[in-house]
C-alpha positions as CSV (number, residue, x, y, z in Angstrom):
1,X,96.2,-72.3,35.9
2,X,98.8,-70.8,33.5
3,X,101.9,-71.4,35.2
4,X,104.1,-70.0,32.7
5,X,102.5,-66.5,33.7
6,X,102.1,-66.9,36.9
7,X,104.0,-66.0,40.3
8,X,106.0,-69.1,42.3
9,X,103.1,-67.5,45.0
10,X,100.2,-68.0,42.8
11,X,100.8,-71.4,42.1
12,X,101.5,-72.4,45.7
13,X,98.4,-70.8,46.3
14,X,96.3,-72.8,44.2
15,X,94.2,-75.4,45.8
16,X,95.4,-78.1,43.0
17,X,98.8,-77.5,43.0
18,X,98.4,-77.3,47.0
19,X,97.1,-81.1,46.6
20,X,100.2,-81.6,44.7
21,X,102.7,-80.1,47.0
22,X,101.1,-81.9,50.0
23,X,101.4,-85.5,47.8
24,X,105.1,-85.3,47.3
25,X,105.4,-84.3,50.7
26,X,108.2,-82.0,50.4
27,X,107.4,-78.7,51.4
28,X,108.2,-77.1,54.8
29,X,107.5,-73.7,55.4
30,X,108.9,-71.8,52.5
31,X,111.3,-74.5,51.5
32,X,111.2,-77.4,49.1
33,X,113.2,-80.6,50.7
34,X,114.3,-82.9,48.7
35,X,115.1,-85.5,51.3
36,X,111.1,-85.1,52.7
37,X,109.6,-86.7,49.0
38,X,107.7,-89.3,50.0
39,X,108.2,-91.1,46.4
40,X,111.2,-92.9,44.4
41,X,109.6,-91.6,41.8
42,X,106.8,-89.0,40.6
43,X,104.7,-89.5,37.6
44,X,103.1,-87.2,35.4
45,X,99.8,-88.9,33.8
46,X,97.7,-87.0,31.5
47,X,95.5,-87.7,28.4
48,X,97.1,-88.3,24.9
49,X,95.2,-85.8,23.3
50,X,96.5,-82.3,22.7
51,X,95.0,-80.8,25.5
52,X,96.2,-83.5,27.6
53,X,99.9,-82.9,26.2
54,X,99.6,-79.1,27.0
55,X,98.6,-79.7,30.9
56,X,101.0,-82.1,31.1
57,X,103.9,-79.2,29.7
58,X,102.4,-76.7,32.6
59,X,102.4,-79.2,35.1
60,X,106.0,-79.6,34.2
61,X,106.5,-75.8,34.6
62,X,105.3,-75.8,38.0
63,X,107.4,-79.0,39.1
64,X,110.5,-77.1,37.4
65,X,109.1,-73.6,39.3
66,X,108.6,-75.3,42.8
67,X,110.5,-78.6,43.0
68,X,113.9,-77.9,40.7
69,X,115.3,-80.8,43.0
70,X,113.0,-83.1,42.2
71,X,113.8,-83.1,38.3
72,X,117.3,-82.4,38.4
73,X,117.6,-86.1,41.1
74,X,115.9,-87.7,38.1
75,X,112.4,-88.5,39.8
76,X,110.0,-86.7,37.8
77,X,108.6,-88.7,34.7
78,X,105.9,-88.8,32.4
79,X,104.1,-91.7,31.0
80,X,102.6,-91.1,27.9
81,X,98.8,-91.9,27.2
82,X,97.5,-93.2,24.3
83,X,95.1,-91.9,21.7
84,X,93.9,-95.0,19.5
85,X,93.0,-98.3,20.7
86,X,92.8,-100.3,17.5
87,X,91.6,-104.1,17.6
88,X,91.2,-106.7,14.4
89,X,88.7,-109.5,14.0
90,X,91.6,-111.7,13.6
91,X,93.5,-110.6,16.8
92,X,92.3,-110.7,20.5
93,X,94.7,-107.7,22.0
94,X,94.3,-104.8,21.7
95,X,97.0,-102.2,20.3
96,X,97.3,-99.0,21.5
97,X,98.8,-96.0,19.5
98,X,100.5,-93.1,20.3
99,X,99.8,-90.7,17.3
100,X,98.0,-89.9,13.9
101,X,101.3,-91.6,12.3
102,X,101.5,-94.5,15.0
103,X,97.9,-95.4,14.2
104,X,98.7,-95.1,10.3
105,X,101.9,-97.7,10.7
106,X,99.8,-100.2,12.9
107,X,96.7,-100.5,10.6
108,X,99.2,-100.3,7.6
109,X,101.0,-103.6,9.4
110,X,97.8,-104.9,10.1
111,X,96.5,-104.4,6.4
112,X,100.0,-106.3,5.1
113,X,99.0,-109.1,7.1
114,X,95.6,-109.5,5.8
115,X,94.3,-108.6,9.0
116,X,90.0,-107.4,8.8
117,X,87.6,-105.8,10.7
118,X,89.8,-103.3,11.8
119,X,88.5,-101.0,14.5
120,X,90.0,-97.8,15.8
121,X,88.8,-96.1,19.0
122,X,89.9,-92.3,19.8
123,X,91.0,-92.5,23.3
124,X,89.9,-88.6,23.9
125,X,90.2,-89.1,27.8
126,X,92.3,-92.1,30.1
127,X,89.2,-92.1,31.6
128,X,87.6,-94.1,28.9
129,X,90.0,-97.1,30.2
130,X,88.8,-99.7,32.1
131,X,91.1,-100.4,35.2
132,X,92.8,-103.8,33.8
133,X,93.2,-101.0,31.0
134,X,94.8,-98.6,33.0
135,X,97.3,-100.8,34.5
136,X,98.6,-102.7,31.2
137,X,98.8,-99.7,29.4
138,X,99.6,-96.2,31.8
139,X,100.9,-97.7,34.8
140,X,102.7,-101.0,34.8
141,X,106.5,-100.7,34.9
142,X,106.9,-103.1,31.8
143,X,104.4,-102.4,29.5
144,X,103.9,-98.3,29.9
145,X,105.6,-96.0,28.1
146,X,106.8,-92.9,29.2
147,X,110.7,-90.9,30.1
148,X,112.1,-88.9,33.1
149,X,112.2,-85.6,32.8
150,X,114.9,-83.3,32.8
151,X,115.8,-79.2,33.4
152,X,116.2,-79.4,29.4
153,X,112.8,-80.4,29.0
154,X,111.4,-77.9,31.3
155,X,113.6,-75.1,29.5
156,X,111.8,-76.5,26.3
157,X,108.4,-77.0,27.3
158,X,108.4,-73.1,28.3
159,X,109.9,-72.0,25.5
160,X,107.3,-74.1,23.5
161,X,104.3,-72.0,25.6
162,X,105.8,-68.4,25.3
163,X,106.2,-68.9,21.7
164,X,102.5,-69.5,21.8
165,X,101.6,-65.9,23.2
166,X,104.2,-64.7,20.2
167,X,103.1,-62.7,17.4
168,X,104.1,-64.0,14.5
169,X,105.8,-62.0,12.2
């Protein structure tokens, strides 16, 4: 769903956003209650690809549309997925990258070093990940990477959608 077009109705209509509304456990009746989240915190997890970067902006939307609270207290993030998974004869670990020029300055290091065999996976989905995967890289608290969101970035990830639906000229 387009949430940028759509109705504050619409969007609580929606069977997935429903799911969502019911998981944070702070809607009664027509109101959202901060005090009811269920959560310290609320994370946004989508793939690293652009697609995956677009639902995450929409799904940002609609926590800024229908949970304005939640932001604003600081408990919305999002953790950032990688794209490449790039491993080297020489090394056993695997090091993920973030983007085209992350991937470029980690094989460049690795090339500096003498390092062979380099291998670089596209991660097109998370669910390519194996769970130990999953864990080190999206979800544990030391090793993921990822920001709490703010109003500000709701303001700009809406701005960055309508200018997509621009003519431009």
């Amino acid at each position: 769903m387009n949430v940028e077009r759509a109705s504050t109705k619409a969007i609580l209509e929606n069977d997935k956003f429903k799911a969502i509304v019911r998981a944070v456990g702070a809607w009664s009746g027509e109101a959202f209650d901060l005090d009811s989240v269920k959560y310290d915190s609320v994370f946004i997890l989508t793939d690293g690809d652009p697609d995956g970067i677009h639902a995450s902006a929409l799904l940002l939307l609609a926590f800024d549309w229908l949970m304005p609270e939640l932001i604003a207290s600081g408990r919305l993030h999002r953790i950032r997925a990688p794209l490449f998974a790039i491993r080297s004869a020489q090394v056993d670990e695997v090091v993920y990258a973030y983007s085209a020029p992350h991937r470029d300055r980690v094989t460049a290091a690795m090339q500096a070093r003498a390092m062979t065999g380099i291998d670089i996976d596209y991660l097109k989905s998370i669910a390519g990940l194996n769970a130990d995967e999953l864990w080190r890289v999206c979800l544990d608290p030391e090793t993921r990477v990822g920001s709490s969101l703010s109003r500000s970035d709701a303001r700009v990830a809406r701005e960055t959608l309508a200018s997509f639906g621009r003519n431009p000229s």
